[in-house]
N, C-alpha and C positions, 0 to 999 in steps of 0.2 A: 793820318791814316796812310799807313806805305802801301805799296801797290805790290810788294815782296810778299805779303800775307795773302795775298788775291791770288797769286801765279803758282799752282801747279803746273797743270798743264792742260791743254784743253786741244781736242784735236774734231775735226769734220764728222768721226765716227759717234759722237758723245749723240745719245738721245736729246733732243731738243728740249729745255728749257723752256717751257712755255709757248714753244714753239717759232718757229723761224718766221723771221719778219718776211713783209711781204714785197718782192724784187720791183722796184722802179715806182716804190710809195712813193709820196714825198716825208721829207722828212719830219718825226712828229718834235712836238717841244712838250709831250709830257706824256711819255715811255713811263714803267716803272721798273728801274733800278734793283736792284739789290745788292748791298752791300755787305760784301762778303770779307770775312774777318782780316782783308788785306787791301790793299787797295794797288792797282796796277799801274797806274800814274803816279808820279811821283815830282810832283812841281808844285809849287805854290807860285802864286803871282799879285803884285801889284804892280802893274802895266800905267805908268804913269804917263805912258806917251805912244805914239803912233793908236789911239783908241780913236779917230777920226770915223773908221765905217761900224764902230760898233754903238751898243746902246749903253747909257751913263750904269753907272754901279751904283746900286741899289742894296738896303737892307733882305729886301723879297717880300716883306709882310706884305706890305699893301699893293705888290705887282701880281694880276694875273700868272698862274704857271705857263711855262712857254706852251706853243701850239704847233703841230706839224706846219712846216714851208715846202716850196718847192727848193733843192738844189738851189737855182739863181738866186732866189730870195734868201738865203743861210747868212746866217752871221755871229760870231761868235756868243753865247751868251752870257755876258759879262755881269750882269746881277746876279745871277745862279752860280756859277763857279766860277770867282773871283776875277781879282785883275796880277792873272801872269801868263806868264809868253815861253816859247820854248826858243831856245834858239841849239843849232846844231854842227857838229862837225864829220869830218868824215876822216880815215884811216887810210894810209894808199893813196892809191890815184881814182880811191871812190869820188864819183860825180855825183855831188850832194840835190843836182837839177835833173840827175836823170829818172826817167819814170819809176825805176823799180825804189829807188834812194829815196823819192816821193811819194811809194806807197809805204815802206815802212814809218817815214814821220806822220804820215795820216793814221797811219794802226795808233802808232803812241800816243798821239796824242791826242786822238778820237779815246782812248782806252782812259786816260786820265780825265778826260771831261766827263765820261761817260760814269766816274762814280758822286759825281755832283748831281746829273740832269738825268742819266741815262743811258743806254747804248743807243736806242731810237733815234733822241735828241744831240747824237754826238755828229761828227762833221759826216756829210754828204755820200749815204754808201758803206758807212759802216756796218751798218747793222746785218745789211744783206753778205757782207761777207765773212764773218768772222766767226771761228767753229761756236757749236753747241758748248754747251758750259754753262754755269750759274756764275762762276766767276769774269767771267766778260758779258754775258746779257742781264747786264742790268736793270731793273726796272726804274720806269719815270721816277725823277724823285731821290735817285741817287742810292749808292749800297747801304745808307744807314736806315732803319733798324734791320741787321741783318733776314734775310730771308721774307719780308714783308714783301705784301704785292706792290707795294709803291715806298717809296722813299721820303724823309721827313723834309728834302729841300733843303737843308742847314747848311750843306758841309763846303768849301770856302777853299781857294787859296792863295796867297801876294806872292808875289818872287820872280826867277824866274828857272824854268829847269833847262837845264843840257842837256843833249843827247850827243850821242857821238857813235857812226855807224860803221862797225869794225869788220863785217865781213857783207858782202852780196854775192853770191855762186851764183851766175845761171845753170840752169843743164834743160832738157829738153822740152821739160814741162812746165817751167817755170822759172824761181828762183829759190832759193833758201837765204836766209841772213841772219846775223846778229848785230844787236843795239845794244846802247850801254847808258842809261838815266843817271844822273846828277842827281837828287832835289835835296841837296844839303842847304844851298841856300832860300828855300822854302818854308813858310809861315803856313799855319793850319787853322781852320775855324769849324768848330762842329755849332754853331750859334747864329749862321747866318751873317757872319763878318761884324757881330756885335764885338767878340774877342779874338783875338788870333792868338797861337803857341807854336815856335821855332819848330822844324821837323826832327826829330830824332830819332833813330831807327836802333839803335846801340847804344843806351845810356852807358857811359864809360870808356866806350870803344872807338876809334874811327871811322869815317863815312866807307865803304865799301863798292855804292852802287850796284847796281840793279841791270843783270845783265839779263836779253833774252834774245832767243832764238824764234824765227820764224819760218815756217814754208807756204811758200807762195806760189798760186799753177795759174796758167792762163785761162781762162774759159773762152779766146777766142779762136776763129779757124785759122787752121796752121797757112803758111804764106802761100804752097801752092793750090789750094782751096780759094785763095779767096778773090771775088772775083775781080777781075783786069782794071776798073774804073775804084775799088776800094781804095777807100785816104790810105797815104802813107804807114799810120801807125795801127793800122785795120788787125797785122798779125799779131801784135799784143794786145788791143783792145783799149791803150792806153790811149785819150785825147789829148793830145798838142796843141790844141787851139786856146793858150792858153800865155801870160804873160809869164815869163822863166821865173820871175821872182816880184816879189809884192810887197807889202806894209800890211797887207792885213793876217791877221791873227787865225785865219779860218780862210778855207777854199770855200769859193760859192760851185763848185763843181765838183762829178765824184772823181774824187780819186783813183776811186779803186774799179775804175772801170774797166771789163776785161779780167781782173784776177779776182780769185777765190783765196780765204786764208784756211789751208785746212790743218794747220798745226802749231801751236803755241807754248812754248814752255820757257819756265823762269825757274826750272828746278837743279838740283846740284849739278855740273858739267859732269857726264858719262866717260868720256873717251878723253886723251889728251887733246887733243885738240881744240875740245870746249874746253879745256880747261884752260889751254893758256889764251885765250879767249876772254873767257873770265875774269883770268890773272891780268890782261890787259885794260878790261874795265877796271877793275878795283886800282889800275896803278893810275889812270888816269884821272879817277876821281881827288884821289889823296893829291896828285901834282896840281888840280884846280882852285885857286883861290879863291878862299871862301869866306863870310860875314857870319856866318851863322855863333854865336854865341854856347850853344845848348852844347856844341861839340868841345868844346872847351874840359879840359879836367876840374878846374875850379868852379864851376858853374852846376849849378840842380840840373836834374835830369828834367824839369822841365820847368822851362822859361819863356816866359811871355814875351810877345813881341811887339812890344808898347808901339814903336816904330815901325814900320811895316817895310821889308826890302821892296824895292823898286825893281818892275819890268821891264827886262831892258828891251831894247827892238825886237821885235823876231827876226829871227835870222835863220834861213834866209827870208821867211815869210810866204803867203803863199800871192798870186798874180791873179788877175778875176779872170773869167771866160770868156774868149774875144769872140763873139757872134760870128755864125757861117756868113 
């Protein structure tokens, strides 16, 4: 399932699907999903290593569905949406540690778990910020069968995907950006990791990647509002209390604290500028060395992945929450 089929566009204004989750819940582990004819994530994974703070991989039949946590207590969940990892780059002299860099890998990748488990059950904060839409508020359960109040649980990924993040603007409200997805080298399972099959998105075609834009606003008070004894990072709302980088696969903290997302699109580039944007994803994906078999000319449009790619580290990963 590509995550290119999920993204129109989805912005703040969209009447609420189901309605908007509710700010500073804790996090649930069985949302229902809906899987809509695309899917926005786009990684498979089998995470053969650094899985030290998560729990074993599992078929799911005989595991309870996951349950809301709190934030500290979050941790990936690796029997429900496989074993893979993202690992990321950046464009420029983008700072892949700095907070705004941090909230779009949390969007991505909170967006691709969320069509396994859920938007609820995605990483710490998701839910509360990311626009109206059926294609990003998921229900528990994952987007398959499309449009159901819940999800069948099945759907699976080994590998691992790349990201690579080509633009960050601030300006006064916020930020806006663009990302660019990998998941050629990603394996898929609609069965619960009984079988997996290579990712294909173009039978016959090259990989292209998965480009999207984002706009991001602060929700917190501007600097001279806020009061004289506020922490340092008080005017974005962003928390620093926080290890720069980690081994684990998932923040036990929100992310997205402080900003709102209120506009999403993965649709054709408008203006030049997305477009050579785009044209920049798509060239970086083709210069990535890939395993994937399915992309091959010689090979069926679709092929099983007897052998399942390996997760490599995340990178950079995310740092736990260092207690006040």
């Amino acid at each position: 399932m590509s995550i290119r089929r999920f993204l129109p566009r989805a912005t703040s204004e969209l009447p609420p699907a189901g309605g908007p989750a509710r700010a500073g819940a804790p996090v649930p582990a069985s949302s229902r999903p809906l899987r809509c004819a695309a899917a926005m994530a786009v990684l498979l994974g089998l995470v053969a290593c650094s899985a030290r703070d998560e729990t074993p991989m599992h078929q799911g039949a005989a595991l309870a569905h996951p349950t809301a946590v709190t934030a500290a207590e979050y941790e990936f969940p690796l029997a429900w949406a496989g074993d893979y990892t993202f690992r990321w780059s950046t464009a420029g002299d983008i700072d892949v540690g700095a907070p705004e860099a941090a909230v779009v890998r949390a969007f991505a990748e909170s967006t691709q778990l969320s069509l396994s488990v859920g938007a609820r059950l995605a990483y710490p904060g998701y839910a509360e910020v990311i626009p109206n839409g059926e294609w990003l508020r998921i229900p528990d359960g994952g987007a398959y069968p499309p449009g159901a109040a819940e999800g069948d649980w099945q759907l699976r990924w080994a590998g691992t995907f790349l990201g690579r993040i080509l633009r960050i603007q601030p300006d006064a409200a916020g930020f806006t950006a663009m990302y660019c997805l990998d998941d050629v080298d990603v394996a898929e399972s609609y069965d619960a990791g009984a079988t997996y099959t290579w990712r294909q998105d173009q039978p016959g075609k090259p990989p292209r990647g998965l480009p999207v834009w984002l706009t991001v606003r602060s929700t917190a008070a501007p600097v001279d509002a806020a009061p004289s004894d506020a922490a340092p990072t008080a005017a974005t709302g962003v928390d620093a209390r926080t290890t720069e980088f980690g081994h684990r696969r998932a923040p036990n903290y929100n992310v997205f604290e402080g900003w709102t997302i209120t506009d999403v699109a993965a649709s054709r580039p408008r203006d030049p500028e997305a477009a050579a944007l785009a044209a920049a994803c798509a060239a970086w994906v083709l210069d990535n060395p890939h395993i994937n078999p399915a992309y091959r000319t010689e090979t069926p449009s679709r092929v099983p992945a007897d052998h399942l790619p390996e997760a490599a580290p995340p990178l950079p990963g995310w740092g736990v929450r260092i207690a006040e």
